[in-house]
C-alpha positions as CSV (number, residue, x, y, z in Angstrom):
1,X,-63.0,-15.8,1.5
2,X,-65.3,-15.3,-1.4
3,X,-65.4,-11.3,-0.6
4,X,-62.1,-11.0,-1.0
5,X,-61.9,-13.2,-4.1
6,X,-64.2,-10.8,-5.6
7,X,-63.1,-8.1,-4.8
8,X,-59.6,-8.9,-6.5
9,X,-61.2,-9.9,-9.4
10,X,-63.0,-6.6,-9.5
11,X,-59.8,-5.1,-8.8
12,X,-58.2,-7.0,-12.2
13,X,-61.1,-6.0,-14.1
14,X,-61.2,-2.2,-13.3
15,X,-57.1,-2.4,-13.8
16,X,-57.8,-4.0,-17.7
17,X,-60.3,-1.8,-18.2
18,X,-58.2,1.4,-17.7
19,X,-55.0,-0.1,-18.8
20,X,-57.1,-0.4,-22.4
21,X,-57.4,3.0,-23.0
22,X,-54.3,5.0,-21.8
23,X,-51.8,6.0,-24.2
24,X,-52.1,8.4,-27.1
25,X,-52.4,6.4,-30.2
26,X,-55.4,4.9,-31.5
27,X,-57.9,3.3,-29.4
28,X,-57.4,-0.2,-28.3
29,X,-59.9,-2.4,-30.9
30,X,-61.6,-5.5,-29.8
31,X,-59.0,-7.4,-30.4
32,X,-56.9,-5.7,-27.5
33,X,-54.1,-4.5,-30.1
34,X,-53.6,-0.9,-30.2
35,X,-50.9,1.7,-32.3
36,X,-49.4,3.8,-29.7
37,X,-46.7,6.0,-30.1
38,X,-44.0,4.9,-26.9
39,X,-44.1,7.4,-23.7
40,X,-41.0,7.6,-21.7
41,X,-41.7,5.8,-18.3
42,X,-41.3,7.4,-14.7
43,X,-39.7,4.7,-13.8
44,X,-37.6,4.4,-16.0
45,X,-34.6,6.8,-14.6
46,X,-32.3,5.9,-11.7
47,X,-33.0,8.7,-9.4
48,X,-35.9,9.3,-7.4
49,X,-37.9,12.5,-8.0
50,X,-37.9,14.3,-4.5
51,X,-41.2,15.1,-4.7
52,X,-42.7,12.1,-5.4
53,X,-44.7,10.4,-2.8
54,X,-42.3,7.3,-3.0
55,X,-39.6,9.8,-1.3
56,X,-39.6,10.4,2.7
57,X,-40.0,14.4,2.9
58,X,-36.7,14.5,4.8
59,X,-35.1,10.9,3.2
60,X,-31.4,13.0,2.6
61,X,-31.6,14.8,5.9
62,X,-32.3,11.4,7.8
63,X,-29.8,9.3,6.1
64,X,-26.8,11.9,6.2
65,X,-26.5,10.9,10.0
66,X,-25.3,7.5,8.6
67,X,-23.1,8.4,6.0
68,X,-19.0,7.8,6.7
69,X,-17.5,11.2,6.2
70,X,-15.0,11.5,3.1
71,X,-11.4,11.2,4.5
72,X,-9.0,14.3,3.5
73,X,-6.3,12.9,0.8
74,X,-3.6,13.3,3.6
75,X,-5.5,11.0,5.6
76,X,-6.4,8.3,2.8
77,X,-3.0,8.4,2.1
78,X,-1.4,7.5,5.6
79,X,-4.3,4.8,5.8
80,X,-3.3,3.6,2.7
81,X,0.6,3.1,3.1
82,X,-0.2,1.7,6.4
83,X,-2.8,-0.7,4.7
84,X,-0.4,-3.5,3.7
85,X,1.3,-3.9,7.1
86,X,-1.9,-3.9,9.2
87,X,-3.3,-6.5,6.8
88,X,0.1,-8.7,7.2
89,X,-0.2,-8.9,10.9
90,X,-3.7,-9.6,11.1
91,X,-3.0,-12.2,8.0
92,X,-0.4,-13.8,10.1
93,X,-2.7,-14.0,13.2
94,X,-5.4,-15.5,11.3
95,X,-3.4,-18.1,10.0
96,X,-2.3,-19.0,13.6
97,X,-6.0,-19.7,14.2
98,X,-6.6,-16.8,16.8
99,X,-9.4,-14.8,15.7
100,X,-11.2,-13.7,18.3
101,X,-11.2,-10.1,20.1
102,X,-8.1,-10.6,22.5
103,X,-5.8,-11.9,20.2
104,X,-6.7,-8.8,17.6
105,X,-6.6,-6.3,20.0
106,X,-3.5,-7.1,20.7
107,X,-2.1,-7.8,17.4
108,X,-3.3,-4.1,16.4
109,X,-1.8,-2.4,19.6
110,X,1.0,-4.0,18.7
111,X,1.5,-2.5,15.9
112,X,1.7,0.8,17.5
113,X,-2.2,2.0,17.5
114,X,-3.2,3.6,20.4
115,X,-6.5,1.6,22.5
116,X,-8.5,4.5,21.9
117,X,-8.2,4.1,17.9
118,X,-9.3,0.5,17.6
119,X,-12.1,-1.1,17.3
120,X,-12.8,-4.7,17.5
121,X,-16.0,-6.3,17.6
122,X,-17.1,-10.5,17.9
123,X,-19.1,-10.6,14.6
124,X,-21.5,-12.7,16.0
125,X,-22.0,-11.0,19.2
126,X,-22.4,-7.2,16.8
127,X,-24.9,-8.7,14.7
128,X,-26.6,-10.6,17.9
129,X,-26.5,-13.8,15.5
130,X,-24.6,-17.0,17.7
131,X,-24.6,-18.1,13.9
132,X,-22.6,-15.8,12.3
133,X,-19.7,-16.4,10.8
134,X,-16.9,-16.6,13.3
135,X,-14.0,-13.7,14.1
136,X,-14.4,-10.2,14.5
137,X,-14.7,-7.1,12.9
138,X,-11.6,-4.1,12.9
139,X,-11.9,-0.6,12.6
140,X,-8.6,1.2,13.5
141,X,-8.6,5.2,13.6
142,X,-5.8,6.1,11.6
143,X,-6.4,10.0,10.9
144,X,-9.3,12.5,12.3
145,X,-11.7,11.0,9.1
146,X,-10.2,8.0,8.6
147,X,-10.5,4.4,9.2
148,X,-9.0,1.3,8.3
149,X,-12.2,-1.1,8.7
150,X,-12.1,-5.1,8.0
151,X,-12.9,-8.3,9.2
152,X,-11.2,-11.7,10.2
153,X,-12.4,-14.8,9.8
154,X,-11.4,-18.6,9.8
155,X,-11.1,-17.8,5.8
156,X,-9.7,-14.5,5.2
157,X,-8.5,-10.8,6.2
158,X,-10.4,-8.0,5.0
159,X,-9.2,-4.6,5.1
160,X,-10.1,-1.1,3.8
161,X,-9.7,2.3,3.6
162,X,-12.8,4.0,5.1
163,X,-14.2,7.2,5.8
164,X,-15.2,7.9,10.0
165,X,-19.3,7.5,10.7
166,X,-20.9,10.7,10.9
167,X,-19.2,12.6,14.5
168,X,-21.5,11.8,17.8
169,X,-22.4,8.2,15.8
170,X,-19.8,6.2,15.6
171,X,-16.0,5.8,14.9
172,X,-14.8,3.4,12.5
173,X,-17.4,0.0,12.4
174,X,-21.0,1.3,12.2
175,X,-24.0,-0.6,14.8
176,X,-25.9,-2.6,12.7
177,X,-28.8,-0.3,12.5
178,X,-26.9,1.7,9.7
């Protein structure tokens, strides 16, 4: 215990000590005031330099398999004019108290979507949390990029226009991993 106390304090000390003297101005006097002229910080801008240490080699490579693709205007636009009446029915459904997987489903098939476009997912059984808020998660395929994606709870309806995940990763609700 005492090691390790002195060693922080050692730690502090060498810190001060090197702090003191950086900057270009005039040194720092005994009184620990000093007249520097300002130096722009590296960590001061928003965007990590790629060659820093603080940046994976291969961060943008890795993370692109996660990214939704951007859905072509055609496609936004279909998802978009279809937006309101999905978002009624499942509105409707949820009001009715039936949130679970079945009664989605079926809502969403009803509505003319074929099984291999939807998605629907218990949110606690996704997240593998029995405490999770309860109801379900939607993503319905609605173009070859394109995904209406949402939730419904007790409480509300969520509902969006979304990009697909990355092809070979998944469709329209992403594993909880990404």
């Amino acid at each position: 215990m005492g090691i390790r106390v002195a060693s922080r304090v050692v730690g502090c000390l060498a810190a001060v000590t090197v702090v003191g003297g950086c900057g270009e101005g005039v040194p720092a006097s005994p009184g620990g005031s000093s007249t520097s002229t300002p130096q722009p910080s590296s960590t001061s801008g928003a965007t990590p330099d790629p060659t820093s240490d603080l940046v994976a080699p291969h961060h943008e490579e890795n993370a692109a398999a996660t990214r939704r693709q951007d859905p072509s205007p055609s496609d936004s636009s279909s998802a978009r004019a279809a937006l309101p009446r999905v978002r009624s029915a499942l509105e409707a459904q949820r009001r009715r108290g039936e949130i679970g997987v079945d009664e989605t489903r079926a809502t969403v098939l009803g509505l003319g979507y074929d099984d291999a476009d939807v998605e629907v997912l218990d949110i606690a059984a996704h997240l593998g949390d029995p405490a999770a808020t309860p109801g379900v998660l939607v993503g319905i395929a609605t173009g070859p990029r394109t995904c209406l994606v949402g939730a419904v709870t007790q409480r509300r309806v969520s509902l969006e226009v979304d990009g697909t995940g990355p092809p070979g990763e998944y469709r329209c609700v992403a594993p909880v991993t990404h």
